[in-house]
C-alpha positions as YAML, in Angstrom:
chain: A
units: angstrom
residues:
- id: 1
  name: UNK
  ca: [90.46, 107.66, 121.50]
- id: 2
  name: UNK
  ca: [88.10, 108.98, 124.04]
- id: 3
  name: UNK
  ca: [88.77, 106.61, 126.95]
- id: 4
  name: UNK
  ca: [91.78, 105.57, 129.02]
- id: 5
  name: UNK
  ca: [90.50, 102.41, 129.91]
- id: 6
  name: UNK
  ca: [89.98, 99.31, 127.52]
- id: 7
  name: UNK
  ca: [87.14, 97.99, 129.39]
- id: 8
  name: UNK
  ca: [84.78, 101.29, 131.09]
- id: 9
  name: UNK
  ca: [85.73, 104.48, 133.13]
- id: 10
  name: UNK
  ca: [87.07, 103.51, 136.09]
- id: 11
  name: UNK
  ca: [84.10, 105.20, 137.58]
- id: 12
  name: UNK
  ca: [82.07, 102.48, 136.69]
- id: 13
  name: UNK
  ca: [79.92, 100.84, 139.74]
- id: 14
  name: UNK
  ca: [79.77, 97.85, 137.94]
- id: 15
  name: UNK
  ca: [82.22, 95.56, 139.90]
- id: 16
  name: UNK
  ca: [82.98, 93.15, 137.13]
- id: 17
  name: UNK
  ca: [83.54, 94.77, 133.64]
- id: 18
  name: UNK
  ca: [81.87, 92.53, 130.74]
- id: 19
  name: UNK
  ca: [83.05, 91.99, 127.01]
- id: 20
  name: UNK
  ca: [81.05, 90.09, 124.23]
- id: 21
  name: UNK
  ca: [83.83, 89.54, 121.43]
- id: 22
  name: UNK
  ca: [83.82, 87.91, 118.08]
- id: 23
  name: UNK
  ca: [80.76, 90.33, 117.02]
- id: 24
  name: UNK
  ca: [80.28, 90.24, 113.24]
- id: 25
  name: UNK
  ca: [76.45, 91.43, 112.75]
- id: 26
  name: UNK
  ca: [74.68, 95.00, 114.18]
- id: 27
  name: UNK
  ca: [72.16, 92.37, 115.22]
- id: 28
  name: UNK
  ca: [74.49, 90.54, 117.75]
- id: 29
  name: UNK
  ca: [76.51, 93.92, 118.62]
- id: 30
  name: UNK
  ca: [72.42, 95.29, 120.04]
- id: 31
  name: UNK
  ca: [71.33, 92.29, 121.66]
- id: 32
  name: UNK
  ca: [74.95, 92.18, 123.53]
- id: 33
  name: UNK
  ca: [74.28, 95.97, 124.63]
- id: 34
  name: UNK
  ca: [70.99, 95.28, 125.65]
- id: 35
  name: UNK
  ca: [72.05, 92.72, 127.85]
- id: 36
  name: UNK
  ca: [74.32, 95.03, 129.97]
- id: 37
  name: UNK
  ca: [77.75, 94.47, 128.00]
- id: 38
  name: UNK
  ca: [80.16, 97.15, 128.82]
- id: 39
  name: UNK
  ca: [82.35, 96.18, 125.67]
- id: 40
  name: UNK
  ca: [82.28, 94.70, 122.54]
- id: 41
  name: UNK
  ca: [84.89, 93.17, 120.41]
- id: 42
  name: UNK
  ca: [85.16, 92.82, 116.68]
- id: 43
  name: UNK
  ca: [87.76, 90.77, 114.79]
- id: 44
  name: UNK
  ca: [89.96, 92.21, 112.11]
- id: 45
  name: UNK
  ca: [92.34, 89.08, 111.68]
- id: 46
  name: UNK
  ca: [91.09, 87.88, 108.14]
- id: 47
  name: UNK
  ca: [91.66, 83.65, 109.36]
- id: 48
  name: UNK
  ca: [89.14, 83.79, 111.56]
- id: 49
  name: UNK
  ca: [85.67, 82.62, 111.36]
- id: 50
  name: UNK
  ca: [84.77, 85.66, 113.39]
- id: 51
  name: UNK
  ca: [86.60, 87.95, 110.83]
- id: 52
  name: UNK
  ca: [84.62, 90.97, 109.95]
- id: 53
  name: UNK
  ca: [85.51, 93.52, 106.64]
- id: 54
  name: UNK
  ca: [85.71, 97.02, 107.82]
- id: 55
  name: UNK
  ca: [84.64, 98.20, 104.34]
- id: 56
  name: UNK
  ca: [81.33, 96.42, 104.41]
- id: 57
  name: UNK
  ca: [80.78, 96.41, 108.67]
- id: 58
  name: UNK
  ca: [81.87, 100.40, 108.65]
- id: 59
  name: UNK
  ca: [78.13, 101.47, 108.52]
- id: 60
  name: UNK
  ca: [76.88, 99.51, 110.99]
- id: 61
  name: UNK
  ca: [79.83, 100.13, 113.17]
- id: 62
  name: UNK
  ca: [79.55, 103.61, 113.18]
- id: 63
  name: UNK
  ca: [76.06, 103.51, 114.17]
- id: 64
  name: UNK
  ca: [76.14, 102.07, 117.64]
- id: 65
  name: UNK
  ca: [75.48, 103.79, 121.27]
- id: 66
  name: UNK
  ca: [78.60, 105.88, 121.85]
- id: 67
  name: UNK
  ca: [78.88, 104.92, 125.42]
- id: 68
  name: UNK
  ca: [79.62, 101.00, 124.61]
- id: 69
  name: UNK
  ca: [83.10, 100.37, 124.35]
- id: 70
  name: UNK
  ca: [83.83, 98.79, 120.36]
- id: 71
  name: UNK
  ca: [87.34, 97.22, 121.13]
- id: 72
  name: UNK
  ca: [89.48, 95.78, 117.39]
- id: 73
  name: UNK
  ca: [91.46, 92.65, 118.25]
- id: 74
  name: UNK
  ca: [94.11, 92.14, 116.03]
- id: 75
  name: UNK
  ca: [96.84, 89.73, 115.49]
- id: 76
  name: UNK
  ca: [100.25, 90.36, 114.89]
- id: 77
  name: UNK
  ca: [99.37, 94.29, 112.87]
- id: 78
  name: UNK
  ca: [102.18, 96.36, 111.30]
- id: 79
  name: UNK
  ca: [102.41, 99.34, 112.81]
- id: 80
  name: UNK
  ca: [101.20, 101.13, 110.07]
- id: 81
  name: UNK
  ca: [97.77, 99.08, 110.02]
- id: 82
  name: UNK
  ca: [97.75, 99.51, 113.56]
- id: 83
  name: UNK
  ca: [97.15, 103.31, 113.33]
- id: 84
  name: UNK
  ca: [94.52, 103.29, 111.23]
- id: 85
  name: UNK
  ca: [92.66, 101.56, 112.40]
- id: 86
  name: UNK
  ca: [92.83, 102.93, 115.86]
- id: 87
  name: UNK
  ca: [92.28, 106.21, 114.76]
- id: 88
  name: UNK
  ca: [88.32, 105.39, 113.07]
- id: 89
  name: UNK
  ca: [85.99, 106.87, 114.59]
- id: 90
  name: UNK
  ca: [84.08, 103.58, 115.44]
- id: 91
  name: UNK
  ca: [86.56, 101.99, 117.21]
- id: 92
  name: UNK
  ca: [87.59, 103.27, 121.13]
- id: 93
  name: UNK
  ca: [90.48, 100.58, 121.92]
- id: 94
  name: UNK
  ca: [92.48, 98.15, 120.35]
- id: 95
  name: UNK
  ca: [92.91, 94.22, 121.79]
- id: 96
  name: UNK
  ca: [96.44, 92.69, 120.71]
- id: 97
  name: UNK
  ca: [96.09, 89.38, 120.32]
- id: 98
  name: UNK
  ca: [99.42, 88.12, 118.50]
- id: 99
  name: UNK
  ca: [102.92, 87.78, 119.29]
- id: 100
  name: UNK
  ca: [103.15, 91.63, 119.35]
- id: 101
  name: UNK
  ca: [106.53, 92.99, 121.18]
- id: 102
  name: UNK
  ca: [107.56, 94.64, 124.25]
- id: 103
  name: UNK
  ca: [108.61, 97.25, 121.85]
- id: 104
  name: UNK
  ca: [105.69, 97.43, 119.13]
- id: 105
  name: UNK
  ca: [103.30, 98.07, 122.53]
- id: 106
  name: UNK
  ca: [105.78, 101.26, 123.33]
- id: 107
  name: UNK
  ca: [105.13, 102.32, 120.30]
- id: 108
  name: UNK
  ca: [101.30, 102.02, 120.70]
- id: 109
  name: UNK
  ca: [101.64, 103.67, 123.94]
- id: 110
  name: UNK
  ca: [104.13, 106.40, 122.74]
- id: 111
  name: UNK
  ca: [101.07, 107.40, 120.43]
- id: 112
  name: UNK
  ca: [98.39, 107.86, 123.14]
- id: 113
  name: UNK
  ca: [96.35, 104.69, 121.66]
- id: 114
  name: UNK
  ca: [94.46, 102.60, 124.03]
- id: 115
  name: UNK
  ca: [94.72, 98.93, 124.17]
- id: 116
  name: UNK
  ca: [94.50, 95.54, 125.77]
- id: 117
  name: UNK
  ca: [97.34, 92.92, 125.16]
- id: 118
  name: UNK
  ca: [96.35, 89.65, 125.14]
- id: 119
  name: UNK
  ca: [98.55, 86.85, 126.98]
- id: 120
  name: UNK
  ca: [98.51, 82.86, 126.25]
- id: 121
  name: UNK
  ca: [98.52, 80.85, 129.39]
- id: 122
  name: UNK
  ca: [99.29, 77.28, 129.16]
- id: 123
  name: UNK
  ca: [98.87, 73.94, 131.32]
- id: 124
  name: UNK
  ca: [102.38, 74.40, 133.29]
- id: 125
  name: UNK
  ca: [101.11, 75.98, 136.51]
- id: 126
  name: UNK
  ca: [101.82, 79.40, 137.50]
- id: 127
  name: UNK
  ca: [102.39, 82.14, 135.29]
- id: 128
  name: UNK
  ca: [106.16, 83.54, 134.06]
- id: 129
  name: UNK
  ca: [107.17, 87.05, 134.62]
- id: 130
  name: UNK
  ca: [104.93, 89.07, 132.11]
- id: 131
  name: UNK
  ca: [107.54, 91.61, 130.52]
- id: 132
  name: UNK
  ca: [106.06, 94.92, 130.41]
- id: 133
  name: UNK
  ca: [103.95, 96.01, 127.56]
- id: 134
  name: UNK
  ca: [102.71, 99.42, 127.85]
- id: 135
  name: UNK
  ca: [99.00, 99.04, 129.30]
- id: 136
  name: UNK
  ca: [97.81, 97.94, 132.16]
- id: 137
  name: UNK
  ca: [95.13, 95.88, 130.96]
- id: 138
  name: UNK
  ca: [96.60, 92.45, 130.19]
- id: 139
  name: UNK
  ca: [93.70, 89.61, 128.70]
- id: 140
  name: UNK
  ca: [94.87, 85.96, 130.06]
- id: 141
  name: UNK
  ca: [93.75, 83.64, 126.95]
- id: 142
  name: UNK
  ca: [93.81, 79.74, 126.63]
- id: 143
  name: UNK
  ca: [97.11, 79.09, 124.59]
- id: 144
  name: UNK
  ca: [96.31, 77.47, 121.89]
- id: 145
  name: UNK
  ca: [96.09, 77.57, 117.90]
- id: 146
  name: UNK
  ca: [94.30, 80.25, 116.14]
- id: 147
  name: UNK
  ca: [94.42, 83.18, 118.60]
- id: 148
  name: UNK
  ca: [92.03, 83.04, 120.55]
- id: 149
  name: UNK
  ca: [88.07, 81.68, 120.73]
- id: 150
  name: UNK
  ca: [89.07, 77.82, 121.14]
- id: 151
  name: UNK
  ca: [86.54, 77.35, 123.96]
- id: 152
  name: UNK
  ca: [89.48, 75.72, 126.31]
- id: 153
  name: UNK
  ca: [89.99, 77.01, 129.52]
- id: 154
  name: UNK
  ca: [93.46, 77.09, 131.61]
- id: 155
  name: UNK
  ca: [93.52, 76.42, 134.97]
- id: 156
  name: UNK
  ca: [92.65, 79.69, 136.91]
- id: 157
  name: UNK
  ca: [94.83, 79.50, 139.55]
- id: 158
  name: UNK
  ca: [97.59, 80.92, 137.23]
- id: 159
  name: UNK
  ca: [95.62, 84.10, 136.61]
- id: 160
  name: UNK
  ca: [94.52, 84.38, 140.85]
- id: 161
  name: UNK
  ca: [98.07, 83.71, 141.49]
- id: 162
  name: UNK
  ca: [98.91, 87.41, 138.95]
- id: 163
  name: UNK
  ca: [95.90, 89.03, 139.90]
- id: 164
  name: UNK
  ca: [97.35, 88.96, 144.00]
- id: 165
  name: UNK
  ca: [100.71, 89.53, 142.42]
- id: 166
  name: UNK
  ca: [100.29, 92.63, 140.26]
- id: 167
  name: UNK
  ca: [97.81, 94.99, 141.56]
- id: 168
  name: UNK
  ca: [98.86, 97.52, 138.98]
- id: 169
  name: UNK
  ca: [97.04, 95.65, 135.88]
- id: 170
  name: UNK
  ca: [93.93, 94.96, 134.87]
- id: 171
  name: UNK
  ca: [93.53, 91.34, 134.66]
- id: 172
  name: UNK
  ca: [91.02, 90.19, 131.85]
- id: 173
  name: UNK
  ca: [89.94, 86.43, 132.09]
- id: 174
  name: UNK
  ca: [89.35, 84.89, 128.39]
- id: 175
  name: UNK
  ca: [89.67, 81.28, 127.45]
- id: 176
  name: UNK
  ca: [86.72, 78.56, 127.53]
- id: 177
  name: UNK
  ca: [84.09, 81.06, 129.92]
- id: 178
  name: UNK
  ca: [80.46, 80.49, 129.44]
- id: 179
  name: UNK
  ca: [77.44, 81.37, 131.66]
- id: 180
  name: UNK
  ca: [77.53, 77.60, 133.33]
- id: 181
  name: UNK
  ca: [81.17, 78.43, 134.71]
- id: 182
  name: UNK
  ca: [81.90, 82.40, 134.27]
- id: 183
  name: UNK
  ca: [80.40, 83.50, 138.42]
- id: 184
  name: UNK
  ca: [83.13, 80.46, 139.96]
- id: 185
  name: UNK
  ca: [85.93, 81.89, 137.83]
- id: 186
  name: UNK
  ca: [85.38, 85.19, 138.84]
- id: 187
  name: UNK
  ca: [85.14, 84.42, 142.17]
- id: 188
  name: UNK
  ca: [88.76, 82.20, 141.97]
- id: 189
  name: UNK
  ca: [90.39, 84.61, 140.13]
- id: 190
  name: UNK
  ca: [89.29, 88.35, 141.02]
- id: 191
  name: UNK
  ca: [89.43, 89.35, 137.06]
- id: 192
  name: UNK
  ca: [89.46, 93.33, 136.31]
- id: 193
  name: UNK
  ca: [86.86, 91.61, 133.27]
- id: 194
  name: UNK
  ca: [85.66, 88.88, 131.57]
- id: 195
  name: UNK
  ca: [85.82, 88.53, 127.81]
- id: 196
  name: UNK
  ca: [83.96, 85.16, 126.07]
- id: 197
  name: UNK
  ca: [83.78, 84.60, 122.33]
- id: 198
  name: UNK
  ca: [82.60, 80.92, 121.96]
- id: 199
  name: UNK
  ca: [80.50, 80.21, 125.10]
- id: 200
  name: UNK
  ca: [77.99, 82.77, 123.67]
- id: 201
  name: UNK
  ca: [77.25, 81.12, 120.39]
- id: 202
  name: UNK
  ca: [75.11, 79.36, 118.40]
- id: 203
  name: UNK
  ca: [78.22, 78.37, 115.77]
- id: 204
  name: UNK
  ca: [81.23, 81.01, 114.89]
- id: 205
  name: UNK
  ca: [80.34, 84.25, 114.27]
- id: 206
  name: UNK
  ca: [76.70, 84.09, 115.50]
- id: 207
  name: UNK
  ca: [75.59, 84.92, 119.15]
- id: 208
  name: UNK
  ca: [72.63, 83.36, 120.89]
- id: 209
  name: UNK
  ca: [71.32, 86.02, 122.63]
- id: 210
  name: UNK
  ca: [69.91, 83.77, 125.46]
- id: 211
  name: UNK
  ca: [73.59, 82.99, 126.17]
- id: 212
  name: UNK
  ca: [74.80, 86.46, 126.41]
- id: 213
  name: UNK
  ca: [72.12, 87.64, 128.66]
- id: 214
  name: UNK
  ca: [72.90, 84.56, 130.91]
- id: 215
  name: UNK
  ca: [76.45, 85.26, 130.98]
- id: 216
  name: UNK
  ca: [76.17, 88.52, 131.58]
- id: 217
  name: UNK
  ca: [73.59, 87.91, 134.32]
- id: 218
  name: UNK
  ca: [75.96, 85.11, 135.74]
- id: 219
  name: UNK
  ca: [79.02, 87.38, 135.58]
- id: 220
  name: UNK
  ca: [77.06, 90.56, 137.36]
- id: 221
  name: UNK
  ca: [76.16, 88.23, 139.98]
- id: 222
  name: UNK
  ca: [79.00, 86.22, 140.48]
- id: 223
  name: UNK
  ca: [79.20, 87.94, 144.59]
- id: 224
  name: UNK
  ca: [75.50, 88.51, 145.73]
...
């Protein structure tokens, strides 16, 4: 993989790094790009409705601007699939969204292969302890069913509270962000990025591009 970093170089001037995930079209994956994305994500877990087939998306893949980051979320991978996949040419960094372990992220690590792991916060306050996991960029996600792209959001506080906490991560903020609300929760929580899946959408699977440029515009400008 040719960067450390999930998200962008740390180089980056940007001060708020920007993912578009749930990208299933070379249509969507442009018009994300064009709007300043620094990332894009593309799902590989077949029950979702943003599930993409490498075999028939490889072409397209393969043909986007090197410099944008193309991020695989998976959920719950065998090692062995895991691999693989990280080692296409397409993809840059990996997004583990499942109950993946302590010790299946070592592994990961142990390998040299970049990647985010994904971390379901709940209604209960404050966040637990977060064992470690290998990487130092940690997505905070709604909890809820399905893995991910519900549209809910958590109560922020719980990711300011481990953003002051643990200035050695990378704190993504996921879960229920769309351009109406994504500049107020990065200005309450401090996030190393953003990721949104359904607050960009016309239905599952299909961006509006309006949407993207206004979160993206929304997120850029979330201090000025």
């Amino acid at each position: 993989m040719a960067r450390d970093s999930v998200f962008a170089e740390e180089t980056t001037e940007r001060s708020i790094r920007v993912k578009i995930c749930g990208i299933t079209n070379a249509t969507d994956a442009l018009d994300a790009i064009a709007a300043g994305a620094d990332a894009l994500g593309f799902n590989f877990f077949p029950p979702s409705p943003r599930y993409i087939d490498i075999s028939t998306a490889r072409t397209w893949l393969s043909e986007l601007p090197r410099e944008i980051v193309k991020i695989a979320v998976l959920v719950n991978p065998t090692l062995a699939e895991t691999i693989e996949l990280a080692q296409m040419p397409f993809i840059d960094a990996l997004q583990l969204h499942g109950n993946e372990s302590p010790d299946f992220c070592a592994a990961l690590a142990e390998r040299g292969i970049a990647f985010a792991k994904a971390v379901p916060v709940g209604e209960e306050g404050p966040l637990a302890a977060i064992p470690s996991f290998s990487t130092r960029t940690i997505l905070l996600d709604s909890c809820a069913a399905g893995f991910g792209g519900s549209g809910r959001t958590f109560p922020w506080e719980s990711a300011a509270t481990l953003v002051k906490a643990r200035s050695d991560l990378r704190v993504v903020l996921a879960g229920g962000l769309t351009p109406e609300n994504v500049a107020s929760a990065i200005r309450q929580v401090l996030p190393f990025g953003v990721d949104v899946t359904s607050g960009v959408e016309r239905s599952p699977g299909h961006k509006d591009p309006h949407r993207v440029q206004a979160f993206i515009e929304a997120a850029r400008g979330s201090f000025r």
